[in-house]
N, C-alpha and C positions, 0 to 999 in steps of 0.2 A: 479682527476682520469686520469690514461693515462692506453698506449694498449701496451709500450717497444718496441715500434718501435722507433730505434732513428731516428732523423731527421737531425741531423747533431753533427759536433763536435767542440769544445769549447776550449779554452786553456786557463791556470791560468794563472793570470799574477800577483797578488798581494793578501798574505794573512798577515792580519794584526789581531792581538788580542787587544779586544772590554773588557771593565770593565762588557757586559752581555755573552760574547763567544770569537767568530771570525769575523771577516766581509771577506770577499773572492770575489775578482775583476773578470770579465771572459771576454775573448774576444769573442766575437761570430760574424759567420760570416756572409755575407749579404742575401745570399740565406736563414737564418731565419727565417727574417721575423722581423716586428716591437716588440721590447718589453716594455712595458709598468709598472711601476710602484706601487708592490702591486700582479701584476701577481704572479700564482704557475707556476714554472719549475722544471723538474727534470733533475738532476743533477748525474749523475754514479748511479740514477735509487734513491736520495735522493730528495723527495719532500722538496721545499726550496719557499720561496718568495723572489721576486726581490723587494731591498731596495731599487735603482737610474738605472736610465738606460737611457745613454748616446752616441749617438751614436753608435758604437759596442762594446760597455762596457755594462755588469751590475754588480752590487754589489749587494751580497746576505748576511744576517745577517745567522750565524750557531751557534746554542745553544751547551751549553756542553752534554745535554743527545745525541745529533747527533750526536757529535764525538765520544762519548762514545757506542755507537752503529753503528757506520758506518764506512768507510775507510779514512771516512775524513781526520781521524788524523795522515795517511801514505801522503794524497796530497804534494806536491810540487809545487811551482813557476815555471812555465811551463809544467807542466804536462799536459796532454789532457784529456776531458773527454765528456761522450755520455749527448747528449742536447734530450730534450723531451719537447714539449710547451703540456697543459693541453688538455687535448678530449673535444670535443664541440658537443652537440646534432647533430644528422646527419652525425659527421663525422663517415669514415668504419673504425672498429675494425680487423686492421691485424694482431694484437698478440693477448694477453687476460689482462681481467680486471688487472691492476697492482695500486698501491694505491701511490708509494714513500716510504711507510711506511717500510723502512728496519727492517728484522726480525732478521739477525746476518751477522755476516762476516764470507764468508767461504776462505779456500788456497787453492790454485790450486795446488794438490798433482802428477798430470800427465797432459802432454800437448802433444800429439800424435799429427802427421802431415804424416800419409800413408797413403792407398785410401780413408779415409778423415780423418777430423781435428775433433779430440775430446777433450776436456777438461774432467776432474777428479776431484772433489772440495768437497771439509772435510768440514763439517760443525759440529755443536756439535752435540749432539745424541738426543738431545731435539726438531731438524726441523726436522731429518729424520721422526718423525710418520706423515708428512706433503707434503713429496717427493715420489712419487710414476712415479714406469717405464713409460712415455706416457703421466704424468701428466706437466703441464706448470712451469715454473720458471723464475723468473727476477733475470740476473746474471747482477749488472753494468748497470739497467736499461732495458736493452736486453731482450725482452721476446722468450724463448727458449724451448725446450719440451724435459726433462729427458728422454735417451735411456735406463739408465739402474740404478739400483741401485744398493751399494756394503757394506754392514756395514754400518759406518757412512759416507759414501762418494757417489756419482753419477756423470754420466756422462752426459753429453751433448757434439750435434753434432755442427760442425759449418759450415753450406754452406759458398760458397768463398764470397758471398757479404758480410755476417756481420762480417766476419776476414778483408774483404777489408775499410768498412766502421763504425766500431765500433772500442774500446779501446781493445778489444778481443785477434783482430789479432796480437796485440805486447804485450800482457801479458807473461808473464813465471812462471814455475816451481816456488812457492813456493808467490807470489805475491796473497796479500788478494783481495777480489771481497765480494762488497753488493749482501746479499743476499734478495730477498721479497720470498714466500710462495704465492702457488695459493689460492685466497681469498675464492674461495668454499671451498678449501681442509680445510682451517682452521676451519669454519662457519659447515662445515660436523664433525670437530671433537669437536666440542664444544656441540652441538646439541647431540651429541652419548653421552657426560660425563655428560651433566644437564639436556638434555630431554627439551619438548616442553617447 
């Protein structure tokens, strides 16, 4: 479980394909923190386990259902991406409950930078009964709060820190982003279709 607060950021350095997936190298930097072997991380907001972890390396094993559900499969060898170590009892919740568990991949259809920085992201029409104006979102990890809905697309705001300190701030126009679903939102709409 994490809250989508990133805590820092990561850069590939090596993705290699495995006879069960991928395996995928990260540099991570020292302000981290120890990581340990076995550990969950998230990963562009993709719950993963750390296979080795080496000095500021770790190696994470990535199945094919994650590619096939996540952005993984746009990554590149030096790409950056938003780091998240797992919520520990005690610690404060500055975003909301996020799982890793990505629900789709949405495209950034509009990226506005006037009296603030709003993103626009399409998703299929299958999360929108899940996206509501006010309601929370994990874009890329990021936990973020929908200003508005529009069809199949919504918006989110971006204050200057998480454009300054997430993958956010250098995203563009037409570039995919992991999507997660607020975990009550989902749990409220299942409970409406089958009842107690």
């Amino acid at each position: 479980m994490f809250t989508g607060i990133v805590q820092s950021l990561g850069v590939i350095r090596r993705l290699v394909p495995t006879p069960d997936g991928w395996q995928c190298t990260i540099d991570v930097p020292p302000r981290f923190g120890r990581l340990t072997q076995g550990m969950s991380l998230a990963v562009n907001g993709i719950c993963v386990s750390v296979v080795t972890a080496e000095g500021r390396q770790c190696t994470l094993d990535i199945m094919p259902e994650t590619r096939r559900r996540t952005t993984f499969r746009y990554w590149r060898v030096g790409d950056t991406v938003n780091l998240e170590r797992p919520l520990r009892i005690g610690d404060e919740i500055g975003g909301h409950f996020v799982t890793g568990h990505i629900d789709g991949v949405g495209k950034i259809v509009d990226f506005k930078h006037d009296h603030e920085t709003t993103l626009t992201i399409q998703v299929a029409s299958s999360l929108m009964q899940y996206i509501a104006a006010q309601g929370a979102i994990a874009i890329d990890g990021i936990s973020l709060t929908v200003t508005r809905v529009r069809g199949a697309a919504f918006i989110v705001a971006l204050i200057p820190y998480t454009s300054a300190h997430t993958t956010l701030g250098t995203r563009h126009v037409g570039d995919a982003v992991n999507v997660e679903v607020d975990l009550i939102a989902r749990y409220v709409k299942r409970q409406r279709l089958y009842g107690p």
